[in-house]
N, C-alpha and C positions, 0 to 999 in steps of 0.2 A: 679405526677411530677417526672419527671426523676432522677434519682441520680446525674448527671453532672446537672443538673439546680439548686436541694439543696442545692451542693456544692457551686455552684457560689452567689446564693440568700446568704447563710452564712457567704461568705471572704465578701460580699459587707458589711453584716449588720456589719459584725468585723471591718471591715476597718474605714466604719464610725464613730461607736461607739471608735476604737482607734484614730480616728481624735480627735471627738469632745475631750476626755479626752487630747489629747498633748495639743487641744487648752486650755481647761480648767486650765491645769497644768499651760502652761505659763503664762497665764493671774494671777494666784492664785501666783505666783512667780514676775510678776512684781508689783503688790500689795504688798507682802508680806517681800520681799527683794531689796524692794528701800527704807534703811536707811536712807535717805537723810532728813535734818530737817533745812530750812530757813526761815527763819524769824525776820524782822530787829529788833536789837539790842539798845536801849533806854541811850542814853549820862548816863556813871556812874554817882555816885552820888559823893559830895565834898568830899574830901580827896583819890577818887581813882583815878588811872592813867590807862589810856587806853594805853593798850601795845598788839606791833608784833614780832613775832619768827617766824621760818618757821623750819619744820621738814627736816631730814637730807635726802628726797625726791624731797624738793624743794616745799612743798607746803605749801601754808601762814596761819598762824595759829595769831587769833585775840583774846584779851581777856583784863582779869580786873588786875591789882596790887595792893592790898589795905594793905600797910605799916601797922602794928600795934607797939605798943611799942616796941618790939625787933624786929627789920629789920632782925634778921640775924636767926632767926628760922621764919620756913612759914608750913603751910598746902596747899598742893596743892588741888583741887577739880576738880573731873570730872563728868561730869554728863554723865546720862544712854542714850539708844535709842528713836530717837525722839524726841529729847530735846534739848537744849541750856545751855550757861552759866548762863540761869536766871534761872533755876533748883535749881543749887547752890546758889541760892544768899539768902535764909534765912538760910543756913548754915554758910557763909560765913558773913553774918550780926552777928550773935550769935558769931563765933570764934576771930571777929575783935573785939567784944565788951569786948569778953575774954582778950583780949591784943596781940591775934596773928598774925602774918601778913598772908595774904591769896591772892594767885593767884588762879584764875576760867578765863577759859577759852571754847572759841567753838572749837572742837573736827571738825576734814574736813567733809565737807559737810552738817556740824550744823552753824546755825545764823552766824555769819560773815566771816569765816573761807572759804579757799578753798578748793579744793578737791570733793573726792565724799568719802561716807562715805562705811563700811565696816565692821558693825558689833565688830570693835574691833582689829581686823586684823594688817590693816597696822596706825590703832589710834594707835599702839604699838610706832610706829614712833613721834606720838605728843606727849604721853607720856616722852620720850626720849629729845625731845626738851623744855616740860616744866621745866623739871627738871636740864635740860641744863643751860636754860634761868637763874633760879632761884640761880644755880651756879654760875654763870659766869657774868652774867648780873647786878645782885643783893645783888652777894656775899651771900649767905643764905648758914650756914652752916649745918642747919639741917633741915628734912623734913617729914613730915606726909604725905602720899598721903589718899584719901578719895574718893572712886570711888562708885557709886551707878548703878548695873546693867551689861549693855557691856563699862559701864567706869571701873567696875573693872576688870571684862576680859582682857580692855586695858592696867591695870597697871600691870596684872599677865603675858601678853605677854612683856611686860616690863621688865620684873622680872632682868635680865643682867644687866639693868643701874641702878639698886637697890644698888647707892655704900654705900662707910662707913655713907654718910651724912643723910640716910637715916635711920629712927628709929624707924618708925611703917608703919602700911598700915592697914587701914578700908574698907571690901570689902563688898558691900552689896548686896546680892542676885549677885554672879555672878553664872554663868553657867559651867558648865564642859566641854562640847563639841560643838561645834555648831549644828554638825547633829545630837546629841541627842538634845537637843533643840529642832530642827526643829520637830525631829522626836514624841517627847511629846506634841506640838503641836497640829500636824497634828491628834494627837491621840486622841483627845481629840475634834475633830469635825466632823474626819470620819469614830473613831473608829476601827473595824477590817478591813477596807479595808488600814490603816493606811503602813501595808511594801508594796501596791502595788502604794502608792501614794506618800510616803515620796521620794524615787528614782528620780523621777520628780521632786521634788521641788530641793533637793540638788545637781543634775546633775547641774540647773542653775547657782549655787553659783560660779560654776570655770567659765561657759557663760560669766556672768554677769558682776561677783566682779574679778574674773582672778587669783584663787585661791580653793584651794581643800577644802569643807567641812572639811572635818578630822584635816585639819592643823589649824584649829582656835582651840584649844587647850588648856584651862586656867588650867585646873585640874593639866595638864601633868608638867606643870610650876612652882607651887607652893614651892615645894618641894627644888627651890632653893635661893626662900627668904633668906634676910641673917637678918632679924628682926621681930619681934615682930607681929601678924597681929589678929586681930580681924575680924572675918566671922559673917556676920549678913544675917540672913535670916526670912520671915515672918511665924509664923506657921499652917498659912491654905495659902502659895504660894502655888497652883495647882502644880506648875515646878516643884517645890522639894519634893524631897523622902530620908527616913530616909538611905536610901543608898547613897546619892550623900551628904547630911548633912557628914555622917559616912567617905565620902571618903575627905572632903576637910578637915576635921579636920583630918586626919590620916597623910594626905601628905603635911601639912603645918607643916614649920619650927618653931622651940623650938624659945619661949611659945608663941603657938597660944591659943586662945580663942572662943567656937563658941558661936552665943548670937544668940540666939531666939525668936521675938518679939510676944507671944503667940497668938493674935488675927486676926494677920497684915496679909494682902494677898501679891501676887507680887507686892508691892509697895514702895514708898517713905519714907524710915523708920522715916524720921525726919518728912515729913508732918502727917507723920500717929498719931505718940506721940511726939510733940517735949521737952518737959517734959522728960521722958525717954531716949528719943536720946541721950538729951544733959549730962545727967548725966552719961551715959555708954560709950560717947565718951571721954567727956572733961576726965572721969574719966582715959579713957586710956591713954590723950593725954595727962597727967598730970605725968603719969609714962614714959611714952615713949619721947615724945616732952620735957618734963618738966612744971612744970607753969608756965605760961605768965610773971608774971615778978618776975622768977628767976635772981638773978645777975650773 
């Protein structure tokens, strides 16, 4: 065989083989990066009120208001990826029964909510409107937010409308980066071929979502908290590493807390022990929020 016919037999077999991997890539990206989570939403239960805000984008944000004895302090609740307001609602059962009042709500492009969703992104915006809402709407003068996941992410890209009323913040298993995310992932299924495939996946992020990997940010945010926050994370969570532990407690604001649930994987800290949960949150929300029925 000729040298000019190798050459050519070679770009063919490269060409295809970089086909098939763009196809592959995209396909592994539209699977992997449509956050999107619908699913219809079940009439609250008696004493809560189904309530609408919309973020200051314009898009319509649907959720629960359940009054507890003091109207005027609340815990807000966001739930992680993939999920809805009914995530929260055995937190939200336990904090009501505490005596506190509690908004949970669907995040854009979760259970009733519109939009399309975004890893956390522009939830910074629902964030912003919940807390709006709970202002302005409801008069709530003070507030816990309780975000599990890329809800906490949402409430760290939030971090600016963190005014005075605001007096802790429970983050659970958030992430630092997006494309590190991605990139621990990815690594974790195709190992060393991991920096020639993570590029692929995060190129689609700005495609996609209309937005740069990098810019989804939570770590970078922390630092300008203006209260109290408690970092919960699992201690066999695959994600986490004694480095990313080490950096969100270093760059959270005076007096953060990290709390690590020894056994627990990336998961649902409350579904995991709610025994424990409740004692290491109520216990914060008791210092921070106050007790439920403080006078």
């Amino acid at each position: 065989m000729s040298l000019t016919r190798l050459l050519r037999t070679f770009l063919i077999v490269a060409g295809v083989a970089l086909a098939f991997l763009a196809c592959a890539a995209w396909l592994a990206g539209t699977l992997l990066l449509h956050p999107d989570h619908r699913y219809p939403i079940p009439a609250p239960g008696r004493g809560v009120e189904a309530v609408r805000f919309s973020a200051s984008d314009g898009v319509a944000l649907k959720g629960w208001w359940w009054p507890g004895r003091d109207p005027e302090r609340a815990v807000l609740l966001l739930h992680g990826l993939h999920a809805d307001r009914l995530q929260m609602l055995p937190r939200a059962k336990w904090l009501h029964e505490s005596g506190y009042s509690v908004l949970l709500f669907d995040f854009r492009g979760c259970g009733e909510s519109g939009g399309s969703a975004t890893f956390g992104y522009r939830e910074r915006l629902d964030v912003e409107a919940a807390l709006r809402f709970l202002r302005e709407e409801r008069r709530v003068g003070e507030t816990v937010v309780i975000g599990q996941s890329s809800g906490a992410a949402a409430a760290l890209m939030a971090v600016d409308a963190w005014t005075e009323g605001m007096k802790g913040a429970v983050l659970e298993s958030p992430f630092d980066r997006l494309d590190n995310a991605v990139r621990i992932r990815v690594r974790r299924v195709v190992g060393p071929l991991e920096p020639a495939v993570s590029p692929l996946l995060l190129v689609q992020v700005r495609l996609r979502l209309g937005f740069p990997a990098e810019d989804l940010a939570p770590l970078e945010a922390i630092h300008r908290g203006r209260c109290p926050v408690l970092i919960g994370f699992g201690g066999r969570d695959p994600f986490v590493t004694q480095k990313l532990l080490g950096a969100f407690f270093g760059e959270a604001p005076y007096p953060a807390t990290l709390w690590v649930v020894q056994k627990a994987g990336h998961a649902d800290l409350h579904r995991f022990d709610p025994k424990s949960y409740q004692e290491k949150v109520g216990d914060f929300l008791g210092k921070t929020l106050g007790p439920p029925d403080r006078e």
